[in-house]
C-alpha positions in Angstrom: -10.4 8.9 13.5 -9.3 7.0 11.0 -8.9 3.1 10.4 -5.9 1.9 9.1 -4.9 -1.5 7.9 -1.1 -2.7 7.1 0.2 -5.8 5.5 3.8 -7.0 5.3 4.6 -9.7 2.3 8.0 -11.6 1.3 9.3 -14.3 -0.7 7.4 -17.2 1.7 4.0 -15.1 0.7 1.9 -18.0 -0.4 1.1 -17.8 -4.3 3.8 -15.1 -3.7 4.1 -11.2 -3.3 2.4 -10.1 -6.7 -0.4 -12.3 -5.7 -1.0 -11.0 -2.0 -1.1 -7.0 -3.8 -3.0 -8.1 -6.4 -5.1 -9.5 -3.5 -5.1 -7.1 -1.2 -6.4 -4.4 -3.8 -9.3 -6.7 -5.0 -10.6 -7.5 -1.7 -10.3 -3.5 -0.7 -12.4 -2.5 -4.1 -15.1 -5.1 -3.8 -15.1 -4.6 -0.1 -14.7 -1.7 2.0 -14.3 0.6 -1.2 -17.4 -1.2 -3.3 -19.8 2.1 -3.1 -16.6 4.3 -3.7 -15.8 2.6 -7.3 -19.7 2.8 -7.8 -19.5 6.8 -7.0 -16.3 6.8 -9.4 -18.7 4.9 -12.1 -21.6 7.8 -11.7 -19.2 10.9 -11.3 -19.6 12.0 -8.0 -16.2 10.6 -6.8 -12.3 11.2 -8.5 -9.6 8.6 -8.1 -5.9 8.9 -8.8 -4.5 5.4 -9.3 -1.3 4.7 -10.4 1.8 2.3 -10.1 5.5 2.4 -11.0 7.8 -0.7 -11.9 10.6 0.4 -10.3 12.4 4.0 -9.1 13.4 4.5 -13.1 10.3 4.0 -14.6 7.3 5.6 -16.2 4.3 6.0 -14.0 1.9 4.2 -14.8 -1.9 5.8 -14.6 -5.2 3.7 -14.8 -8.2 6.3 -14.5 -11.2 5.9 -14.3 -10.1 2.6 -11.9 -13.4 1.4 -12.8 -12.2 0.8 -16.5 -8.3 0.7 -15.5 -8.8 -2.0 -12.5 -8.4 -4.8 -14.9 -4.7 -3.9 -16.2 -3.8 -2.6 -12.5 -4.1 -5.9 -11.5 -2.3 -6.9 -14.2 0.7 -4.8 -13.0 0.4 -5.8 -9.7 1.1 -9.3 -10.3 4.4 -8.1 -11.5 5.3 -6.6 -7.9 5.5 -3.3 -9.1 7.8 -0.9 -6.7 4.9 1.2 -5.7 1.5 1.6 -6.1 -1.5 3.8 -5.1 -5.2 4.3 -5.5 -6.7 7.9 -3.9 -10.5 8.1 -3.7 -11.8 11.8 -3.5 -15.2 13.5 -3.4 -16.0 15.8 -6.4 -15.4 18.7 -5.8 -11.8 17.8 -5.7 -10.8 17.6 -1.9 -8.4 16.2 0.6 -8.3 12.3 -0.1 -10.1 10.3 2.5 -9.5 6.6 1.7 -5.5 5.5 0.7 -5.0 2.3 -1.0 -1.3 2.1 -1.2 2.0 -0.8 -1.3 5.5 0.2 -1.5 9.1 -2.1 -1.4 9.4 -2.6 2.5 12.5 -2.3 4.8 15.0 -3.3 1.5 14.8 -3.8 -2.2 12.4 -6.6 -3.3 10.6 -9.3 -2.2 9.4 -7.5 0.9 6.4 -5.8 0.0 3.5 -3.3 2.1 0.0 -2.8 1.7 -1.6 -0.2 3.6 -5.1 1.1 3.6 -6.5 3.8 5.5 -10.1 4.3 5.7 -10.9 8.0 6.8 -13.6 9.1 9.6 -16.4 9.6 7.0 -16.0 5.7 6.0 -17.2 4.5 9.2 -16.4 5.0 12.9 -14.7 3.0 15.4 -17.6 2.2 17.4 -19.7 1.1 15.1 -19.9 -3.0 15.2 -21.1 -3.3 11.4 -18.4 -1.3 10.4 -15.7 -3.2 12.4 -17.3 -6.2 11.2 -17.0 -5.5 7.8 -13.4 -4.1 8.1 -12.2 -7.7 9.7 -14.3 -9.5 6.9 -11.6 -7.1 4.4 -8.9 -8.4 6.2 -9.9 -12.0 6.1 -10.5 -11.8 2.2 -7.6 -9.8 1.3 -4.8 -12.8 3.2 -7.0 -16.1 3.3 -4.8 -17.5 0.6 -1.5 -15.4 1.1 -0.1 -16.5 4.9 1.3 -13.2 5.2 4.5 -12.5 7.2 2.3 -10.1 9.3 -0.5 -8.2 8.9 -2.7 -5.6 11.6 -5.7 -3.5 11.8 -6.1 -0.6 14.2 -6.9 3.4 14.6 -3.0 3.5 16.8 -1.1 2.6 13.8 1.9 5.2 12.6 1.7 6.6 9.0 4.6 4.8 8.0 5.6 1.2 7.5 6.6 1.0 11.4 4.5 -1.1 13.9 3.9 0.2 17.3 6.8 -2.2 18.4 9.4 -0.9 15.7 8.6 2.7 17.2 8.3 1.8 21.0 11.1 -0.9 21.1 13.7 1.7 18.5 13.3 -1.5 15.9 14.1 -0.5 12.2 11.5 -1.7 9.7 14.5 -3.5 8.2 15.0 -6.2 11.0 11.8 -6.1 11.5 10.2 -7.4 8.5 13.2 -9.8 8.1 12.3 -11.0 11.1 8.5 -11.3 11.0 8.1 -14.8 10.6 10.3 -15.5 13.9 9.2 -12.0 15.9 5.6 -10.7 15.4 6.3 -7.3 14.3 3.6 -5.7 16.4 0.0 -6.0 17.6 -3.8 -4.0 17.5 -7.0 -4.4 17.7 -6.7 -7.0 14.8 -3.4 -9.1 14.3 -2.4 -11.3 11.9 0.0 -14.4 12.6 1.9 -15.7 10.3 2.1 -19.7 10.3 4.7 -20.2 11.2 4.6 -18.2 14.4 1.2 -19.6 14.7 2.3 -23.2 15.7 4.4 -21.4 18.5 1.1 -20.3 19.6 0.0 -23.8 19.6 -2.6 -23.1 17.4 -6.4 -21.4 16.5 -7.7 -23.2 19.5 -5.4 -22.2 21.6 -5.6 -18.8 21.3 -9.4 -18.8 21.1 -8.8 -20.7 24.6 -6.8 -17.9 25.6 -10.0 -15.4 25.9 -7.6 -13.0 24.7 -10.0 -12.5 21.3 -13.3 -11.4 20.2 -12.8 -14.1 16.8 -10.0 -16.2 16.0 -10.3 -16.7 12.2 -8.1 -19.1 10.5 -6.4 -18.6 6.9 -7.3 -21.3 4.6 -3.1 -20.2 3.2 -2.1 -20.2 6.9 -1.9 -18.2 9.2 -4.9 -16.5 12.1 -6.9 -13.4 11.9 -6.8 -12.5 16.0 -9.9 -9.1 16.6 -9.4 -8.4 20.2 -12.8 -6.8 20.7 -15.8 -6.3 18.8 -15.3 -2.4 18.3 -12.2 -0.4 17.8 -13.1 1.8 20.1 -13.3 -1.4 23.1 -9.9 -1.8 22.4 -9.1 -0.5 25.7 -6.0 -1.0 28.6 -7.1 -3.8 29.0 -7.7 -5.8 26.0 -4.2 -4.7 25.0 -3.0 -6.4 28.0 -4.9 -9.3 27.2 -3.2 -9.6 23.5 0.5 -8.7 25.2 0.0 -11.8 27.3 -1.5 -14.1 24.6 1.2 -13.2 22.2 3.9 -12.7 24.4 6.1 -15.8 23.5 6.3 -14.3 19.7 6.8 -10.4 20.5 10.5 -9.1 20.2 12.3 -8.8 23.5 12.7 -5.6 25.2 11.3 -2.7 26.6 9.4 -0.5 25.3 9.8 3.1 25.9 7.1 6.1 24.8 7.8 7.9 21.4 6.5 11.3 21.7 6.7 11.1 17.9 3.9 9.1 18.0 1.4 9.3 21.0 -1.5 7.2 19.7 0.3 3.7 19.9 -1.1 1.3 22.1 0.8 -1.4 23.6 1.5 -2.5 26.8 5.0 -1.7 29.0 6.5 -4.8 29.9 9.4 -6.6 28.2 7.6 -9.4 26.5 11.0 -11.9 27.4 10.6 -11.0 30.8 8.7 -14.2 33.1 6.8 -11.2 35.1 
C-alpha cells in the first residue's frame, strides 16, 4: 500500500512557489529518501531526475541526483513547469518512490508536489514510519503556508483530492479556491492560514480531540495527523476530521466515484447543520 503525500502552492506561497518545490524536494531527499540518495551514491539504486521550464523546452537531466541535486534546486527556484525524480533498484525495475510537481489546475503560479512512497518504504501501520512521514511533511511547508497540503494511502494518482472526485469539483476551482475551501482531507491535512483562523486556531483544534498532533507552521498554517498510524485512520477518525473541519470543507454532497474506490471521506454535506 502505498503512502502518498500532495502539496498545492500559489502566488500567496510564503517565500513563494519556487521556494515551497525547492523545499519540498530538499526535505523529501534528506528525509524519507536519505538512504535512497545514499544507495544512488554506492550503485545499488538508479534515479531518473529531470525538469522542464516550460511545455517548449529542453529537458533538463541531473543524474546521478547525488552530484545533480545542487543545480536541480537551482532550477526549481525558477518554478520550472514540471519536474520529477524516480528512485529504482538496480537491476532496473518498476519505480517505487515518485518525487514529482507539475503546473496545477491552470498555467502558472499554481504549483503540485507529490510524493509517493511505495510499500517496500514502510507500511502504514508502522508508528516510526508514520512518524517520520509527518516529520517530512512538517519540514517540507514549515516556512511555505501552503494553500493546502495532505498525507494519506486514499489519495487518487492525480492532482484531485478526495473532495474534487466525490463532490465532481474540477482541480481548477479547487485550487483557486483553497485558501477559502479546504480542498480535501486524510489522515494528515494541512491548513492553510488563512483557513486556519476560521478554525479559531491550533488550540482549538487540538481542543477538538479530532487529532493525534496539531503542529503549527512557523510560515503559517497547521499540520492536523488524525491518528498515530495510517492504518487507524478508520470510519471513525474520518468522522472525527469531517466534523472538526467542517466549517472550511466545500458544500455539497458527496457521491461514490467507482473510479476511485479507496477515498475516504465521510457522507454528509459539510453546509448542512445535521
Amino acid at each position: 500500500m502505498s503512502l502518498r503525500a500532495i502539496a498545492t502552492f500559489d502566488a500567496l506561497t510564503s517565500g513563494g512557489v519556487g521556494n515551497g518545490l525547492a523545499s519540498w524536494y530538499e526535505a523529501a531527499l534528506s528525509g524519507p529518501l536519505r538512504d535512497l540518495v545514499e544507495q544512488e551514491r554506492q550503485g545499488t539504486a538508479f534515479t531518473l531526475a529531470n525538469s522542464r521550464a516550460d511545455e517548449r523546452a529542453v529537458e533538463r537531466e541531473y543524474q546521478p541526483l547525488f552530484t545533480g541535486w545542487a543545480t536541480m534546486r537551482q532550477e526549481l527556484l525558477l518554478e520550472p513547469a514540471l519536474a520529477h525524480v524516480l528512485f529504482m533498484r538496480r537491476p532496473l525495475g518498476r519505480p517505487f518512490v515518485h518525487l514529482r510537481s507539475a503546473n496545477i489546475g491552470s498555467r502558472g503560479p499554481n504549483m503540485g508536489a507529490q510524493l509517493l512512497l511505495g510499500d517496500r518504504m514502510g507500511m502504514p501501520d508502522d508508528p516510526v514510519f508514520c512518524a517520520d512521514a509527518v516529520e517530512f511533511l512538517v519540514a517540507a511547508l514549515d516556512a511555505a503556508n501552503p494553500a493546502f497540503a495532505w498525507m494519506g494511502v486514499d489519495a487518487p494518482a492525480t492532482d484531485d483530492t478526495n473532495l474534487d472526485c466525490v463532490l465532481n469539483r474540477r482541480v481548477r476551482d479547487s485550487v483557486c479556491e483553497a485558501r477559502n475551501l479546504l480542498r480535501g482531507y486524510s489522515w494528515t491535512t494541512v491548513c492553510p492560514e488563512e483557513l486556519l483562523r476560521t478554525l479559531g486556531g491550533p488550540d482549538a483544534l487540538a481542543a477538538s480531540g479530532a487529532f493525534h498532533r496539531v503542529i503549527p507552521l512557523s510560515g503559517g498554517g497547521v499540520v492536523l495527523q488524525a491518528t498515530p498510524t495510517v492504518a487507524d485512520y478508520a470510519d471513525d477518525a474520518v468522522h472525527r476530521v469531517f466534523l472538526a473541519l467542517r466549517d472550511v470543507l466545500p458544500p455539497g454532497m458527496p457521491q461514490f466515484d467507482p473510479a476511485h474506490p479507496e477515498l475516504r471521506y465521510f457522507p454528509a454535506d459539510a453546509s448542512s447543520s445535521t
